[in-house]
C-alpha positions, 0 to 999 in steps of 0.5 A, a space after each residue: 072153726 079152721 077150714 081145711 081144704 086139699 090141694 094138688 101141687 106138682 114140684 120137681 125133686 132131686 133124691 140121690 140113692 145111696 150108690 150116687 152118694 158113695 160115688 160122689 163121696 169116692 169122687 173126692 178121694 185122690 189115689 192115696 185115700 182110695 186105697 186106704 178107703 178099699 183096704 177098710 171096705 174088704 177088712 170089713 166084707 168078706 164078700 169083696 176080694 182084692 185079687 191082685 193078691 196071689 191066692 192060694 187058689 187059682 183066680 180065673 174069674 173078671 169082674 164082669 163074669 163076677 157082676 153077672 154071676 151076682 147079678 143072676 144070683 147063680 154061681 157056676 163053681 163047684 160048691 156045695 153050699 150045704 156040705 159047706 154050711 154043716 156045722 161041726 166042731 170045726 167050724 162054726 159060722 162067724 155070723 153066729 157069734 156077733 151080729 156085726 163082727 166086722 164093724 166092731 173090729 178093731 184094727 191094730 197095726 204094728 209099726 217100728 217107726 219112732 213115735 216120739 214127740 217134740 214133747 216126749 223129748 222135751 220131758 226126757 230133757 228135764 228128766 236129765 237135769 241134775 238136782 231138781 226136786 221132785 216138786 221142780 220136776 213137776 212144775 217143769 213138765 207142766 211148762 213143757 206141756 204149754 210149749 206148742 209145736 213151734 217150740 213157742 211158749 205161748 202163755 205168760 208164767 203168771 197164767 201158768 203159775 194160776 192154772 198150775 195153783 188152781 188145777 194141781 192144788 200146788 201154790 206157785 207164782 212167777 218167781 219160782 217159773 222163771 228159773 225153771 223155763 230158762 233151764 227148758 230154754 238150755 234144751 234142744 233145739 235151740 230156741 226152744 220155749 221162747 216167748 216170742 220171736 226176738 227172744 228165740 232168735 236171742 236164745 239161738 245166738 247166744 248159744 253158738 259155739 263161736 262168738 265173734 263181733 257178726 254175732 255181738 253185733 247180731 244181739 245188739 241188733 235184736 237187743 235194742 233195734 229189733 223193731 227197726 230190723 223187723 220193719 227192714 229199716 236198715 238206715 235208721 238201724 245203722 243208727 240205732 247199733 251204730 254200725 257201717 254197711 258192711 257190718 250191718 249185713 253181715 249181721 243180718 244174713 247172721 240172724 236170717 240164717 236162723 230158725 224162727 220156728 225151733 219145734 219144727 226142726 224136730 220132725 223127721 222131714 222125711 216121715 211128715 213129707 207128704 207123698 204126692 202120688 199122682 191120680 192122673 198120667 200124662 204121656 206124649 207118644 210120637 206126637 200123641 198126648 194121652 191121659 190114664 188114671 194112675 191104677 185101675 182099683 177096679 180091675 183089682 177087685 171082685 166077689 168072692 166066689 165062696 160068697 156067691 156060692 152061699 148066697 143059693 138058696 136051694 131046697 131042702 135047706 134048714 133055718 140054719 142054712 137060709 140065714 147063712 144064704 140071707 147074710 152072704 147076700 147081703 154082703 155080696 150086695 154090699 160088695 157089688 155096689 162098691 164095685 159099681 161105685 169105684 167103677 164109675 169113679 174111675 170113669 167120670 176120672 177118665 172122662 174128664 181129665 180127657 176132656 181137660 187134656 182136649 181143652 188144653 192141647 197146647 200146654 200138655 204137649 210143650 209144658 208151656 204155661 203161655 200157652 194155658 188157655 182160660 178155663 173154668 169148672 163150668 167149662 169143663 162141666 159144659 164139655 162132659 155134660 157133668 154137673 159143676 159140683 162133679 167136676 170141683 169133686 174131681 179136681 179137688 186134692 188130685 195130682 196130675 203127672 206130666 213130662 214136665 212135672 207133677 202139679 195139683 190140677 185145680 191149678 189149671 182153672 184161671 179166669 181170663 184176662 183180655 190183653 190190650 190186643 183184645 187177646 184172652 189169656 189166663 191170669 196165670 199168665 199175668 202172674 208168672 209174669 209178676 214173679 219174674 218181674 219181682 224175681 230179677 229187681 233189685 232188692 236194694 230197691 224193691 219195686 212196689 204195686 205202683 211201679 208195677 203198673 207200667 212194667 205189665 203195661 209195656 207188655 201189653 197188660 193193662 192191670 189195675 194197682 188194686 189187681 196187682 195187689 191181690 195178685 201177688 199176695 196169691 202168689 205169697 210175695 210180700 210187699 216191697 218194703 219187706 223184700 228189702 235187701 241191705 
C-alpha cells in the first residue's frame, strides 16, 4: 500500500490583484490608445464621467472629493435615490432590460473618409474594359483578387488557373489567364500586377508618354543585363548593353526614379501617416530642463454624481430599489479602479521619465548626442526602485518631445563603449559616426567594413570588423558594393 505522509513547505509567491494588472497593462499604452482605451471604458460604465466635457450641469466636484465620497460610500448631493429610482412610464431602468447592456453594444461610427481599397480600384478598372465576356470578367476579378498590396502578382497562372478549375468549378488554363493579366497590367498604377521586380519596372517604362534612347537604353538594361544592374556591376553592365559611361548613368538614374512597389502609390500617405503624438514634453526654462506627461487623463475624469447617489442604501427600500443600489456600486467600484489604475499610470510615467532626464542632464539641455551617456533599463530601474519589466513597459512605443525633436524613447538606452582612453560612451556614439563616415565617401568608391576599421580607429574607436557589421546593419545601410554609384 502506498504511504502517505504530510509535509509543511514554506515558498515565497508573487499574485498580482486585478488593479496591478490593469495598471501594468495601462503601462504599455502610449497617449494615443489611452485615450481610445478611456473612451471605451466611460461607453461601457456609466458610473465614469470625462468631465472635460461641458455638462449640462454644473461640475464642482475633483477627483479627490470623488474618491473620498466612494470611499465613505456617502454622497453629499441633493438626490433622493428613492423618488429617483420610482418606476413610471417614463423610465424604466436600464438594468432591468439586459443584464449586461453596455458589453453587448455595439459601436458605430459614422465616417466620410473614402474607404476604397487598392482592390476595389482594381475591380473598378476591369469593370471599364470594353468587350469583355461576362466569364472573362470573372476570371479577371479572380487574378486581381491574388494581386497583394504591393501591387505584385505573387502566384504563377497556372496555380491560379488550378484554384479557379477547382474552387469555382470554371475549367480554365494559363493560356487563357495570360491575355487578361496583361489587360489588369494596362491599369494604374503603373506596374501594377507584375510577377516580379524586373517586369514592374519594364511595364513602368514602356508606358512613359516620351520615349527616347535614356529610356530605350533603360529596357535593354532590365532586358538583358538586369542581374548585372541588380548586383551594381556597371563594368560588366557596360559590356552587356554596349554602352559609354555617360549613357549608362543615365539610364540608371532613369530606372532608380521608378517605383518598386506600384500598390503603395495607391494610399493616401496622409490617411496612413501615423500621427506621432508624444507622451512626454520636455522643456528648457531659463537654464532648467523639466519633464511633464502630455495630458493629465485623470484630472479629467471622475464618478458620476448620480451614480454614487444610487449606490445609498438607505431603509425603507423595496427589492427594486437595492438591486438599483447593488448595481450602481458595482459600476462606481468598476470606475473607481480604473481611476486608481490611470492615476498610477501617470505616476510611474512621471517618475521615471524624471529620473531619465536626471540620468541624462547633458544631452536633454543642448540636444547633443555626444553627450548621450550609456544607459540601460536596469539603470534606470535601480534609480526609481521599479522592477526592469515596469520600465520596458514605460519606454515601449512611447515618444518624447524636446527643443530639438521628437523621438521614441527607447532609443536613449545603448550599451557602453569604452574608447581606447578608457572613456565610456554609448554605442550610439559609435553609430552616428559610421553614418557620417558612410555619409561623406565616394559612391564611386564605397568603403567597405574592412576599410572602416582604421578610419574609427584614428578616432579613438578601436572596433572589431564583425562589430561594424553589425552595426550598420542596424542602422539599415548596406554593404559597399550595393552602395555603388556609376
Amino acid at each position: 500500500m502506498p504511504q502517505f505522509r504530510q509535509t509543511q513547505q514554506l515558498k515565497q509567491q508573487l499574485k498580482l490583484t486585478p488593479n496591478q494588472i490593469l495598471v501594468q497593462k495601462l503601462l504599455l499604452l502610449p497617449v494615443a490608445s489611452m485615450e481610445q482605451r478611456i473612451k471605451e471604458e466611460i461607453e461601457n460604465n456609466p458610473a465614469l464621467e470625462d468631465i472635460s466635457e461641458p455638462l449640462d450641469e454644473p461640475k464642482e466636484e475633483t477627483l479627490e472629493n470623488d474618491s473620498e465620497d466612494f470611499e465613505k460610500s456617502s454622497s453629499e448631493d441633493d438626490y433622493d435615490s428613492a423618488e429617483f429610482m420610482e418606476e413610471t412610464d417614463e423610465y424604466v431602468p436600464a438594468y432591468k432590460l439586459s443584464s449586461n447592456n453596455y458589453a453587448e453594444q455595439e459601436t458605430r461610427e459614422s465616417s466620410f473618409a473614402d474607404t476604397s481599397t487598392f482592390q476595389d480600384s482594381l475591380h473598378f478598372q476591369l469593370g471599364l474594359v470594353e468587350h469583355l465576356k461576362e466569364r472573362q470578367q470573372m476570371l479577371g476579378d479572380y487574378i486581381i483578387g491574388n494581386i497583394d498590396d504591393d501591387g505584385y502578382l505573387r502566384r504563377d497562372l497556372y496555380s491560379i488557373a488550378n484554384d479557379i478549375t477547382f474552387q469555382q468549378n470554371i475549367l480554365t488554363d494559363e493560356k487563357e489567364l495570360e491575355p487578361l493579366l496583361k489587360i489588369i497590367q494596362g491599369f494604374d498604377p503603373p506596374g501594377v500586377g507584375a510577377r516580379d521586380l524586373r517586369e514592374c519596372l519594364l511595364i513602368q517604362l514602356k508606358r512613359l508618354e516620351h520615349s527616347d534612347d535614356t529610356t530605350k537604353l533603360a529596357i535593354n538594361i532590365l532586358e538583358k543585363g538586369f542581374e548585372a544592374f541588380s548586383k551594381k556591376n556597371y563594368d560588366k553592365l557596360k559590356d552587356v548593353v554596349n554602352a559609354d559611361e555617360t549613357s549608362l548613368r543615365e539610364a540608371v538614374n532613369e530606372i532608380i526614379k521608378l517605383n518598386p512597389k506600384p500598390g503603395q502609390a495607391f494610399a493616401d500617405t496622409a490617411t496612413n501617416a501615423a500621427e506621432v503624438v508624444p507622451d512626454f514634453v520636455i522643456t528648457n526654462s531659463e537654464g532648467e530642463t523639466e519633464a511633464s506627461i502630455n495630458g493629465r487623463i485623470s484630472s479629467a475624469l471622475r464618478l458620476s454624481p448620480l451614480y454614487l447617489a444610487m449606490s445609498e442604501r438607505k431603509k425603507g427600500m423595496d427589492k427594486m430599489q437595492r438591486e438599483a443600489a447593488t448595481f450602481a456600486k458595482s459600476k462606481l467600484e468598476a470606475a473607481g479602479g480604473f481611476i486608481n489604475a490611470i492615476k498610477q499610470r501617470e505616476d510611474t510615467l512621471q517618475r521615471v521619465m524624471q529620473t531619465i532626464l536626471d540620468y541624462q542632464p547633458d544631452y536633454f539641455s543642448t540636444g547633443d548626442e555626444s553627450k548621450l551617456k550609456p544607459m540601460l533599463l536596469k539603470d534606470i530601474a535601480k534609480e526609481t526602485g521599479l522592477d526592469i519589466s515596469t520600465i520596458s513597459r514605460v519606454v515601449s512605443s512611447k515618444y518624447v518631445q524636446t527643443n530639438f525633436g521628437t523621438f521614441l524613447l527607447k532609443t536613449l538606452f545603448s550599451e557602453s563603449f569604452q574608447k581606447e582612453s578608457g572613456e565610456e560612451v554609448s554605442i550610439n556614439e559609435v553609430k552616428n559616426l559610421i553614418q557620417e563616415i558612410i555619409n561623406t565617401e565616394d559612391k564611386n568608391s564605397p568603403i567597405n567594413d574592412d576599410a572602416l576599421v582604421p578610419l574609427l580607429e584614428q578616432k579613438g574607436y578601436k572596433v572589431a570588423r564583425r562589430t561594424i557589421a553589425k552595426y550598420r546593419e542596424q542602422l539599415g545601410i548596406p554593404v559597399a558594393r550595393m552602395r555603388k554609384e556609376i
